[in-house]
C-alpha positions in Angstrom: 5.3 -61.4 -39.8 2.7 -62.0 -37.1 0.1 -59.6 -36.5 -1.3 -58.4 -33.5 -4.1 -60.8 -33.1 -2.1 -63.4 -34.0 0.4 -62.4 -31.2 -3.1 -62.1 -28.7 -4.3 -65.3 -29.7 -0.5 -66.8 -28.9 -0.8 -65.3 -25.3 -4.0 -67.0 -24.4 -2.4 -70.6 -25.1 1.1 -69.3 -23.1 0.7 -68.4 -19.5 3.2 -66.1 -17.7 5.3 -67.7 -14.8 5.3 -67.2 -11.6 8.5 -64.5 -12.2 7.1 -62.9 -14.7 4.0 -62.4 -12.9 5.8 -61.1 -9.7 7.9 -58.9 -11.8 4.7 -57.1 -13.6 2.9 -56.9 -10.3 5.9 -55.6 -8.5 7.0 -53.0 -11.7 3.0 -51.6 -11.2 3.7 -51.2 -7.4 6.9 -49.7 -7.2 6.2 -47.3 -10.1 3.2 -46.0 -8.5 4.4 -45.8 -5.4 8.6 -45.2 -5.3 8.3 -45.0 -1.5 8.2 -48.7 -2.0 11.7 -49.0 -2.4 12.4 -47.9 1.0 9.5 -49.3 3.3 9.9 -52.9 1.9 13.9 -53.4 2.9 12.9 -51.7 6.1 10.0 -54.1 6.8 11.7 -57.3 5.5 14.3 -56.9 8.2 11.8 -55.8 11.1 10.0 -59.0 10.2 13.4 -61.1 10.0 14.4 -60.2 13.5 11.4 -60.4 15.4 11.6 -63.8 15.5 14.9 -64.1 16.3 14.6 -61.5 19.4 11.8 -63.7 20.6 14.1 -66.1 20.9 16.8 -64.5 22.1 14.8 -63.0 25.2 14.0 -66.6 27.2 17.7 -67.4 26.8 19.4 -64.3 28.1 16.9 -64.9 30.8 17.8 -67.5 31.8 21.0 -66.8 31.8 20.8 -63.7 33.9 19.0 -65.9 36.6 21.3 -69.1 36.3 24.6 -66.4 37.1 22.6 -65.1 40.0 22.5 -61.1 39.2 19.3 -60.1 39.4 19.4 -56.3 39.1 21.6 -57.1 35.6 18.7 -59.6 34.7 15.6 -57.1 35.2 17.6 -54.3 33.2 18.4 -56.9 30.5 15.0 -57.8 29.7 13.3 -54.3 30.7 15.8 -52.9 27.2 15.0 -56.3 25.6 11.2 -56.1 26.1 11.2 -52.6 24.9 13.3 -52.7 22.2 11.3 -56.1 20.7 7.9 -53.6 21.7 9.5 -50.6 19.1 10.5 -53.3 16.5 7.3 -54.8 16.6 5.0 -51.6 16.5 7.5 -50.0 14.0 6.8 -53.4 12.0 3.1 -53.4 12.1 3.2 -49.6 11.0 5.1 -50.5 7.9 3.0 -53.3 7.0 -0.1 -50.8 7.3 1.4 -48.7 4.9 2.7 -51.6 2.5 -0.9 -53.2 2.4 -2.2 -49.6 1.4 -0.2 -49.7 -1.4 -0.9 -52.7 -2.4 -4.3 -52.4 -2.2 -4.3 -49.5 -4.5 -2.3 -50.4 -7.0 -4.7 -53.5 -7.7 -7.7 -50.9 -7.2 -6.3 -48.4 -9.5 -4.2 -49.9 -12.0 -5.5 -53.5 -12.8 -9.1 -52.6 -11.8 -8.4 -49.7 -14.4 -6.8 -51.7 -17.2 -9.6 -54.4 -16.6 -12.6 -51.4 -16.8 -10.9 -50.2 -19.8 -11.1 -53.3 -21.6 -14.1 -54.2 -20.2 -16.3 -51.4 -21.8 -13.9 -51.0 -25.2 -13.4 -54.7 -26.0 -15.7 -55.9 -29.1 -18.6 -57.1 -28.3 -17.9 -60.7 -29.3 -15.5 -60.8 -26.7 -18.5 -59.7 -23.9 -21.7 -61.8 -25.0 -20.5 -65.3 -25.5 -20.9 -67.4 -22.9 -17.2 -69.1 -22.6 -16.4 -64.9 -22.8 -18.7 -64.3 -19.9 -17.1 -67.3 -18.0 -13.5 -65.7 -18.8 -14.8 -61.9 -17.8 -15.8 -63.8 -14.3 -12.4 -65.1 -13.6 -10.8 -62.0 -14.7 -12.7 -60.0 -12.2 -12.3 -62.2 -9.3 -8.4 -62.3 -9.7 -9.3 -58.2 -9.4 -12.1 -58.4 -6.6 -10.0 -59.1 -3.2 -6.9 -59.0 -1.5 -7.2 -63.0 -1.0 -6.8 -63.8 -5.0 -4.8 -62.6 -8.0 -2.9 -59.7 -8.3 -3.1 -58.1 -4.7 -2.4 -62.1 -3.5 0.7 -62.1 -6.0 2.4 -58.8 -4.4 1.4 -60.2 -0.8 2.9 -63.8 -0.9 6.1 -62.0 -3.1 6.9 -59.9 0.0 6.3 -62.8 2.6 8.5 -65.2 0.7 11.0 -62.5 1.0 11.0 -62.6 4.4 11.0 -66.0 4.4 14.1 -67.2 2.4 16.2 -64.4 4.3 14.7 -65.8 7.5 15.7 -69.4 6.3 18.9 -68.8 5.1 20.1 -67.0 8.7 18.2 -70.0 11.1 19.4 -72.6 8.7 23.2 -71.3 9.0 22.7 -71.8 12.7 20.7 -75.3 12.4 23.5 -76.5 10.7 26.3 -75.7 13.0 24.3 -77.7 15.3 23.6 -80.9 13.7 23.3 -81.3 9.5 20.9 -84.3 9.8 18.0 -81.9 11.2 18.6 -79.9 7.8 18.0 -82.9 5.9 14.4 -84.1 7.6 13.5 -80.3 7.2 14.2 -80.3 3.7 13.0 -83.4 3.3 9.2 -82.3 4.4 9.4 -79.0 2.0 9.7 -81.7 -0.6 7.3 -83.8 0.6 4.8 -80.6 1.1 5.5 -79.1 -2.6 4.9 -82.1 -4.2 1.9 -82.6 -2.1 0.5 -78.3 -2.9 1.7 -78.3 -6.3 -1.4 -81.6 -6.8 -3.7 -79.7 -5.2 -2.9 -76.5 -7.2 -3.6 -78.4 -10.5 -7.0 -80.2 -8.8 -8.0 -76.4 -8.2 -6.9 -75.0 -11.6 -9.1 -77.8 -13.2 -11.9 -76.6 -11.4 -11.7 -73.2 -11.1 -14.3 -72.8 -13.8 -16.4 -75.0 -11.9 -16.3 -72.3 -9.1 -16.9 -69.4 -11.2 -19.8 -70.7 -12.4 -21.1 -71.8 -9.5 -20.4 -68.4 -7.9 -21.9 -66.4 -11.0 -25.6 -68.5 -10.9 -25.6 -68.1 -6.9 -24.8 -63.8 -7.4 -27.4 -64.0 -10.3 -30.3 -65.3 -7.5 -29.1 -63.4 -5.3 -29.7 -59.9 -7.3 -32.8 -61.0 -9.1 -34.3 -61.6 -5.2 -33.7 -58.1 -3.9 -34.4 -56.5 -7.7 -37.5 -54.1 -7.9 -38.8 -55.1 -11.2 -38.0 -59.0 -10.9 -39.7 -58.6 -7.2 -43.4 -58.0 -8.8 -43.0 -61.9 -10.7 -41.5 -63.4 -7.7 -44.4 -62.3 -5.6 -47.4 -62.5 -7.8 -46.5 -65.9 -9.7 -45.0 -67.2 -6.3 -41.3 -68.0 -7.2 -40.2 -67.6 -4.2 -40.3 -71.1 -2.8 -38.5 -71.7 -5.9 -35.8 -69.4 -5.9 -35.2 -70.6 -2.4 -34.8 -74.2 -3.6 -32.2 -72.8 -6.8 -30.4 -70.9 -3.9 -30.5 -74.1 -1.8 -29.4 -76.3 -4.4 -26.6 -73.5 -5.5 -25.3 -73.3 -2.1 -25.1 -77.4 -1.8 -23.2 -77.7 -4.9 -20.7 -75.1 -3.4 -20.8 -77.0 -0.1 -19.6 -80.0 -2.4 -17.0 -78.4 -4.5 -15.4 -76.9 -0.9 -15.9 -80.7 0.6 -13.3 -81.7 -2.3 -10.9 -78.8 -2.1 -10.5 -79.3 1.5 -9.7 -82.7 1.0 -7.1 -82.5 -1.3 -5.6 -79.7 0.7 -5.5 -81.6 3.6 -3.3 -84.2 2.8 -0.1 -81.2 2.9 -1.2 -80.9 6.5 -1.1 -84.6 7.2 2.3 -84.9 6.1 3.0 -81.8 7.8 2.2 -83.5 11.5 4.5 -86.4 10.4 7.3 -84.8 9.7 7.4 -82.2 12.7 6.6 -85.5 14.6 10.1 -86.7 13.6 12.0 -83.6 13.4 10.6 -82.6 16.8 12.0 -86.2 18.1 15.7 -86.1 16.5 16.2 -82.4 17.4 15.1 -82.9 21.1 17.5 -86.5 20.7 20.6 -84.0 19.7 19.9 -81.0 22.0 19.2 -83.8 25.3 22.3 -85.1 24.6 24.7 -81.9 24.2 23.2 -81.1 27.6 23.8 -84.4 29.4 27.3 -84.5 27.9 27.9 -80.4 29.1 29.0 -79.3 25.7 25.7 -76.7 25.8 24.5 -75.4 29.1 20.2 -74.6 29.4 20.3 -71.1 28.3 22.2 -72.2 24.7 19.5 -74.9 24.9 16.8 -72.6 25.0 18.2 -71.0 22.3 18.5 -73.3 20.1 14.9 -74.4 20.6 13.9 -71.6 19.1 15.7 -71.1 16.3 14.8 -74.7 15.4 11.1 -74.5 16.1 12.0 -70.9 13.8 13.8 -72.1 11.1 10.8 -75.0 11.1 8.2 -72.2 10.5 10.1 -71.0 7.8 10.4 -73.9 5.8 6.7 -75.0 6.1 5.5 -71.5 5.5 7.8 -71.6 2.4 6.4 -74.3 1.3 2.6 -72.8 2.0 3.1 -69.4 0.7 4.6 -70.9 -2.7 2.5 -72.8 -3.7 -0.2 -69.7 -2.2 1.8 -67.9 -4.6 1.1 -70.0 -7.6 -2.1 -70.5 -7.1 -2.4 -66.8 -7.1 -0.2 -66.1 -10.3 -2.7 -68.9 -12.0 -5.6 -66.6 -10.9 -3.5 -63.5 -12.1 -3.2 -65.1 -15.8 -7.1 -65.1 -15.5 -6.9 -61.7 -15.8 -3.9 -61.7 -18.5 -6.0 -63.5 -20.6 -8.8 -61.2 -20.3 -6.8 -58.2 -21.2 -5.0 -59.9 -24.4 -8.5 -61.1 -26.0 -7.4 -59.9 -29.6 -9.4 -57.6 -31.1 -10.4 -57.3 -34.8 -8.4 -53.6 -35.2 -5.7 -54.6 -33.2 -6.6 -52.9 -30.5 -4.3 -53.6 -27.2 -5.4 -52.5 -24.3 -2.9 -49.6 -22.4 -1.9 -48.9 -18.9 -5.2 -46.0 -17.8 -6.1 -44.7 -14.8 -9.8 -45.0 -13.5 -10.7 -41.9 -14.1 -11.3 -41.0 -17.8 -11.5 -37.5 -18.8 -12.2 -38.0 -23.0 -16.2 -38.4 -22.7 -18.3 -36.5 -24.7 -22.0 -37.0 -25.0 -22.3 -35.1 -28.5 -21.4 -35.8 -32.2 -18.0 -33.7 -33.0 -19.4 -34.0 -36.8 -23.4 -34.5 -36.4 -23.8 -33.4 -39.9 -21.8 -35.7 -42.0 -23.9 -37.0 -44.9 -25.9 -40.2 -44.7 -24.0 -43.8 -45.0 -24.8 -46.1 -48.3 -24.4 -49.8 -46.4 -23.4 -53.1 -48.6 -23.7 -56.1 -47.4 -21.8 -58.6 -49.5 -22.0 -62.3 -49.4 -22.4 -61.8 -45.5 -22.1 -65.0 -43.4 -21.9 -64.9 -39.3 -21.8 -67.8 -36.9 -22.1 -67.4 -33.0 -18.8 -69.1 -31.4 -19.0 -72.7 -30.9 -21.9 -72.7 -33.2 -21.5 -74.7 -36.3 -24.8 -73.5 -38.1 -24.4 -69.9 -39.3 -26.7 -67.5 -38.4 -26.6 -65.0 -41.5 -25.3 -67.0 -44.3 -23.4 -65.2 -47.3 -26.5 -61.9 -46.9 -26.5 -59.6 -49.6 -28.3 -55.6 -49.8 -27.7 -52.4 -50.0 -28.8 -49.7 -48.4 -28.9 -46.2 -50.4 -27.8 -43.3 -48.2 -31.1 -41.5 -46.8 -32.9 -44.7 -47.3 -35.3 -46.5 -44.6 -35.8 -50.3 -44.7 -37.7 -52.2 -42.3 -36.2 -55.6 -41.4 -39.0 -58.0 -40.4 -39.4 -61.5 -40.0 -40.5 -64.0 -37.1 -38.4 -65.0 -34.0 -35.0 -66.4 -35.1 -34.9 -64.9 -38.4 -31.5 -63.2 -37.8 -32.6 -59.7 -37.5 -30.8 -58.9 -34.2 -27.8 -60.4 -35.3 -27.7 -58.3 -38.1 -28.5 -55.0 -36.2 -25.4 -56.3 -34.3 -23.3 -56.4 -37.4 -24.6 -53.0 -39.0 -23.5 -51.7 -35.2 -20.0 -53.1 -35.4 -20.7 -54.9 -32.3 -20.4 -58.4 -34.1 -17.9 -59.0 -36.9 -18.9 -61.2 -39.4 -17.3 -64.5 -40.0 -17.0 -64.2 -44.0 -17.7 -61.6 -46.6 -17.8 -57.6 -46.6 -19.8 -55.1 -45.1 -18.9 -51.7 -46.8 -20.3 -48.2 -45.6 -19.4 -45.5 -48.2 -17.2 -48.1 -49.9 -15.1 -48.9 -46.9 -15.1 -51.5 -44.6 -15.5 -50.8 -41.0 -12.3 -51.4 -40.0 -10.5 -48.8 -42.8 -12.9 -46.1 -41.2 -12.0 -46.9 -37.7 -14.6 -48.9 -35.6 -15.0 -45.5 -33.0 -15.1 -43.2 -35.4 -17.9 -45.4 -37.7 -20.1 -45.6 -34.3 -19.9 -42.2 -33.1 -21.9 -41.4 -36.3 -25.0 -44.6 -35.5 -27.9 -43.7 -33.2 -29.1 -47.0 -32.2 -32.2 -47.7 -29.5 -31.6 -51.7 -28.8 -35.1 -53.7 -27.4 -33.0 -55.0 -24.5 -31.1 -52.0 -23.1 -32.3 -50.6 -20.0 -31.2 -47.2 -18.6 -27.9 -46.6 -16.5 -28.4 -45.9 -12.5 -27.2 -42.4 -13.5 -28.9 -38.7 -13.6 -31.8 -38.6 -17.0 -29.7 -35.9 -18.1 -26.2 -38.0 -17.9 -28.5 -41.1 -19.5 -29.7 -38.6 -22.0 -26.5 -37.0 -23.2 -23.9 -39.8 -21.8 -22.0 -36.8 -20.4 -21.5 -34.9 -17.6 -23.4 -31.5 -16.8 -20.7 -29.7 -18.0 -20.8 -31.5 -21.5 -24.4 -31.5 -21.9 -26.4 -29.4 -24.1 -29.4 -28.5 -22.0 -31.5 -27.2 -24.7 -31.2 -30.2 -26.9 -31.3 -32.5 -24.2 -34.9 -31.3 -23.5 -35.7 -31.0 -26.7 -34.8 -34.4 -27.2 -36.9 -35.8 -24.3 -39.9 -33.2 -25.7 -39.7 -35.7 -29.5 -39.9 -38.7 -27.3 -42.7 -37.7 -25.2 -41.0 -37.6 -21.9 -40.4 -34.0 -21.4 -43.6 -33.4 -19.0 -42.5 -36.4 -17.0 -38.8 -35.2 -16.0 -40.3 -31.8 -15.8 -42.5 -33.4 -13.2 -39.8 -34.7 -10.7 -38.4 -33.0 -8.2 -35.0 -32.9 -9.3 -36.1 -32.7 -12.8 -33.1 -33.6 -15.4 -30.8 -34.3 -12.5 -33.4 -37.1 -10.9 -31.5 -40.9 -10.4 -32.7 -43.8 -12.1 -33.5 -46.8 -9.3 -31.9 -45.9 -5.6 -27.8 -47.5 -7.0 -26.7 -44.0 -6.7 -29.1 -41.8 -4.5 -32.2 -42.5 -2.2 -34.3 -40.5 -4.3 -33.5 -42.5 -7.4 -37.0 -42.9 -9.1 -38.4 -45.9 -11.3 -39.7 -45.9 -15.1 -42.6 -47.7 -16.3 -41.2 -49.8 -19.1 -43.2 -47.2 -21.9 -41.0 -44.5 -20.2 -38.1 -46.3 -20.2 -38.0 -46.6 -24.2 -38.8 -43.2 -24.7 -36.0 -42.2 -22.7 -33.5 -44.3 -24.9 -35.3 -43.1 -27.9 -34.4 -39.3 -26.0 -30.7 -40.7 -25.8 -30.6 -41.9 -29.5 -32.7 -38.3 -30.7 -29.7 -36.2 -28.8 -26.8 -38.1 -30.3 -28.4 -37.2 -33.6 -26.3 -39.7 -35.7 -26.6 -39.8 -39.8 -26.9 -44.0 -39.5 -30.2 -44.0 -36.8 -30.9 -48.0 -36.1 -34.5 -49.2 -33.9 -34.4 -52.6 -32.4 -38.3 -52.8 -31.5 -38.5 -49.7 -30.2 -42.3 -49.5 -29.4 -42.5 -52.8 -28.1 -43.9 -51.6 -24.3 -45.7 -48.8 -25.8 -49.5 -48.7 -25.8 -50.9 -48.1 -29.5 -51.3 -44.2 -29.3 -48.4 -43.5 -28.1 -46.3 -46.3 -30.5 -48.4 -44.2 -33.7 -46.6 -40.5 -31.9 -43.2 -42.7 -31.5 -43.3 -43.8 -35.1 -44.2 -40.3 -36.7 -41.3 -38.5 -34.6 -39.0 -41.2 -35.7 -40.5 -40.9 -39.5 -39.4 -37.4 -39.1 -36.2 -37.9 -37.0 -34.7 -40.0 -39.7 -35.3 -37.8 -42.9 -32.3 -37.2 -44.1 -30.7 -40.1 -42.6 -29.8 -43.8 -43.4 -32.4 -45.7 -41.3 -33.0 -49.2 -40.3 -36.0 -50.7 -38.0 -36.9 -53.8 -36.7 -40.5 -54.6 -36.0 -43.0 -57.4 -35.2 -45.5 -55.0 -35.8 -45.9 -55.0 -40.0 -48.3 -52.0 -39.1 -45.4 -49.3 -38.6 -43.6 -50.5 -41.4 -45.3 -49.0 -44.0 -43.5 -45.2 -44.2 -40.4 -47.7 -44.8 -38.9 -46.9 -48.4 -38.2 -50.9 -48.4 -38.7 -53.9 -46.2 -36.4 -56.8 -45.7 -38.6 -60.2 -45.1 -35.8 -62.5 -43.3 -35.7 -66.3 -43.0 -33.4 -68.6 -41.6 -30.6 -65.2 -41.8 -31.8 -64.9 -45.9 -33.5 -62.2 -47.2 -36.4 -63.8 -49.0 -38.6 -61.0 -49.8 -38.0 -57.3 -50.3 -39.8 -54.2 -51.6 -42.1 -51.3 -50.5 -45.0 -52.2 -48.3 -47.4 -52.5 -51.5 -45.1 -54.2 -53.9 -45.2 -57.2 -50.9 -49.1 -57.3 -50.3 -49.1 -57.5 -53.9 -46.8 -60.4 -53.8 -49.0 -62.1 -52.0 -46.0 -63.7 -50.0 -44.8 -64.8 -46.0 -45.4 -61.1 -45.5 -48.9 -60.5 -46.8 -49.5 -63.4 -44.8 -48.2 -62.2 -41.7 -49.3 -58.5 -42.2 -52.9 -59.9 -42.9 -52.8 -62.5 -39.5 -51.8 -59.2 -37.4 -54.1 -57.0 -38.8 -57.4 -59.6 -38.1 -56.3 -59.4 -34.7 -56.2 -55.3 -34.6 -59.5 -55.6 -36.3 -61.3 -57.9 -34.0 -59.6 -55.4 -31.5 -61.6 -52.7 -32.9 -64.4 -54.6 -33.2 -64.7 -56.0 -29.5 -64.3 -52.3 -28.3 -67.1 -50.9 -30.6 -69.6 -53.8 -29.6 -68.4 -52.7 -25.8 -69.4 -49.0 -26.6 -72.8 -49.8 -28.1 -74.0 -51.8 -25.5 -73.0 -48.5 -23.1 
């Protein structure tokens, strides 16, 4: 039997069809709006006889004049005019409606089903960059009415109107002559074969396009955003990020050069063929007249329907392969949902709005987590060279370790995998005696309280970045005394929305801006209100200035008593109230003990320790000279 990731993995390698794409966007549409069943037959026809009374008026008029009754002629085309002016108003209003719903149901059902994966997919299916390329292409098939899934639903119900509008002009073509059938046909071929190449061209560079549209969005942010503005100005980037922007926009200006190209060869052999339909049609029609089997106003007629049933076919041909290229852009986003997940998780039809969050613990108080890591090994995808390589430790429950090491050592990676962000590639990691996975990869991180070095806040309220609820949810009295431990408190107090101020101006014209200090304490608030039993600190101090790093660490000596706590630091300093450190190398732990037990070693972490603390003393040193000499 094949298990689910298995099956997940399977539907990456096997696109849906065309059908089976229609019939999923088409089963979303109907089911979340059943007027659909109505509008759409009603609309199909409007937009099948419009044509065809188009037609139909220059003939009868030309009739009415050739038999000489005038006041029958201007009644005739009064009712003609106004009943082709209700139709086509009555047409336009359905079509209104029809494009609402489609709109919405790409709005809020896929944009729903791809949030929800989005933000409860593991995290190795986020980071990577071959992930991020995917989450791209998943989100443009999402991001208009042009591509993907809205562009699936649209071309479905114009190719409905087409083959019923081919199949009634083609009946009537081919009463009239069955060789002007046969050069029609003929240039659908022709114009498949020819749109079906140029699909492939653009499904081979699709990628291309993504990424050329991700780097040109990235510049374009990082020139309008408040903290990247300060660089830009004072180390004078802009020239430069003019000439990335430049260079961006020229590489697009290629890549459409191409595309363009290769779709115009459909419309080349689109002239040719008109060309000679146009010729043998007129040829047939010229001749029925000269030899009075069809008098002018039949002839006018069938001008139409033939320059009609023309249309038809070449629009076929266009919105087909219009369609394709849509469902290819639609499978973007199918393979984005069916990423396999490591607990099977499959992702569920949600609407956008989620009612289950909760900004508190259920069970704050469970007891502290023993961790074992045994024979750990992890490897970044498409990396050969492991990372962590086959890592053993344990952690006692209530015990704090201090993982240091220099740049590259794997201390992230393994904050990652004590998260359950990262999953490792071989071996066991065991909390309690069970692996993530048997406890239930939610439930294990509702219980971590984790400040990461490279978060920043949300564009929300303090108090919804503080409790990661809504006002409603929030306990007031711990929130503040959450933001009091981190040092913060007089700050928000200080605003003039207090608690309920904005972070940055996303949200509200008010929004305020944190100093990078501020912004750490405030995540340190976040992680001090969750109050979780496993508390993890990813440099945690690391904009702080030295007084208010030594309050930090003694609130976060006394925040994690009782708990199972891990810290990463450059700064050797602050890990001395650790009950063990973890010296790291190349993703091995090649030193451990207390803080004395390693200066007594005399080890890589004496000799760090001792190179940082020179510096703090010559520190102390410059600023006592300094004082003297006042």
């Amino acid at each position: 039997m094949k298990n689910k990731n298995q099956r997940s993995a399977e539907k990456l390698e096997k696109k849906n069809s065309v059908l089976k794409n229609i019939g999923i966007a088409l089963r979303a549409w109907f089911r979340r709006y059943p007027s659909a069943w109505l509008l759409l037959p009603v609309y199909l026809i409007l937009r099948i006889a419009l044509p065809f009374v188009t037609t139909l008026i220059p003939s009868l008029a030309i009739r009415s004049i050739s038999a000489g009754d005038v006041r029958n002629f201007c009644i005739l085309i009064i009712a003609a005019l106004l009943f082709f002016w209700i139709m086509n108003g009555s047409s336009n209003i359905l079509g209104t409606f029809i494009q609402v719903q489609r709109t919405y149901t790409r709005l809020g059902y896929f944009t729903g089903l791809f949030t929800h994966k989005a933000v409860t997919t593991g995290y190795e299916n986020i980071e990577p960059n071959k992930k991020q390329k995917l989450l791209g292409k998943a989100a443009n098939s999402i991001g208009s009415n042009f591509t993907g899934v809205e562009k699936v639903m649209t071309e479905t119900t114009e190719l409905a109107v087409i083959i019923f509008g081919i199949f009634s002009y083609g009946t009537a073509v081919l009463f009239l002559d069955w060789r002007i059938l046969v050069v029609t046909f003929a240039m659908f071929i022709e114009d498949v074969a020819l749109r079906t190449y140029a699909i492939k061209y653009s499904d081979a560079h699709r990628e291309e396009s993504s990424e050329i549209w991700r780097k040109k969005n990235y510049i374009k942010q990082k020139s309008f955003n408040v903290s990247a503005g300060k660089d830009i100005r004072i180390y004078q980037l802009g020239a430069w990020f003019n000439s990335l922007f430049v260079e961006i926009i020229k590489a697009r200006a290629k890549f459409e050069k191409k595309q363009q190209l290769v779709w115009f060869y459909p419309t080349l052999s689109g002239m040719f063929f008109n060309f000679a339909r146009n010729i043998l049609a007129y040829a047939i029609l010229i001749k029925k007249v000269l030899d009075g089997s069809m008098d002018i106003a039949t002839f006018t007629l069938y001008l139409g329907l033939l320059e009609g049933f023309t249309n038809w076919i070449y629009t076929l041909s266009q919105r087909f392969n219009d369609l394709r290229r849509a469902s290819h852009e639609f499978n973007d986003l199918h393979d984005f949902l069916n990423l396999p997940e490591r607990n099977g998780y499959i992702v569920e039809p949600v609407e956008t709005t989620m009612n289950n969050m909760s900004g508190q613990l259920d069970n704050p108080h469970e007891p502290a987590p023993e961790i074992t890591f045994r024979d750990v090994s992890f490897s970044y995808p498409d990396v050969e060279k492991s990372t962590i390589n086959k890592l053993s430790f344990e952690i006692k429950a209530g015990e704090k370790i201090a993982l240091v090491g220099n740049n590259g050592a794997g201390k992230t990676t393994i904050v990652k995998l004590l998260t359950g962000l990262y999953h490792q590639t071989s071996g066991d990691i065991l909390v309690n005696g069970k692996t993530i996975d048997q406890i239930g990869l939610e439930k294990y991180q509702d219980n971590i309280s984790v400040l990461f070095q490279d978060t920043n806040p949300m564009a929300f309220t303090v108090m919804e970045n503080v409790s990661g609820a809504e006002e409603a949810e929030t306990d007031k009295i711990l929130m503040w005394k959450s933001l009091e431990t981190a040092g913060l408190k007089e700050k928000i107090e200080g605003l003039a929305q207090k608690e309920m101020s904005y972070l940055t101006q996303n949200f509200s014209s008010e929004g305020i801006l944190l100093s990078g200090g501020e912004t750490q304490k405030l995540l340190f608030a976040k992680a001090i209100y969750k109050n979780g039993n496993f508390l993890i600190l990813d440099e945690p101090t690391s904009a702080l200035d030295p007084i208010a790093e030594s309050k930090i660490y003694e609130e976060y000596n006394n925040l994690a008593e009782g708990k199972t706590a891990v810290f990463i630091s450059h700064r050797l300093a602050s890990t001395k109230f650790c009950d063990r450190i973890f010296f790291l190398e190349n993703g091995t732990i090649t030193e451990s003990g207390s803080h004395e037990e390693l200066m007594a070693k005399g080890g890589k972490y004496k000799e760090m320790f001792d190179i940082q603390s020179q510096y703090y003393r010559e520190d102390c040193h410059s600023e006592l000279v300094s004082e003297s000499q006042l």
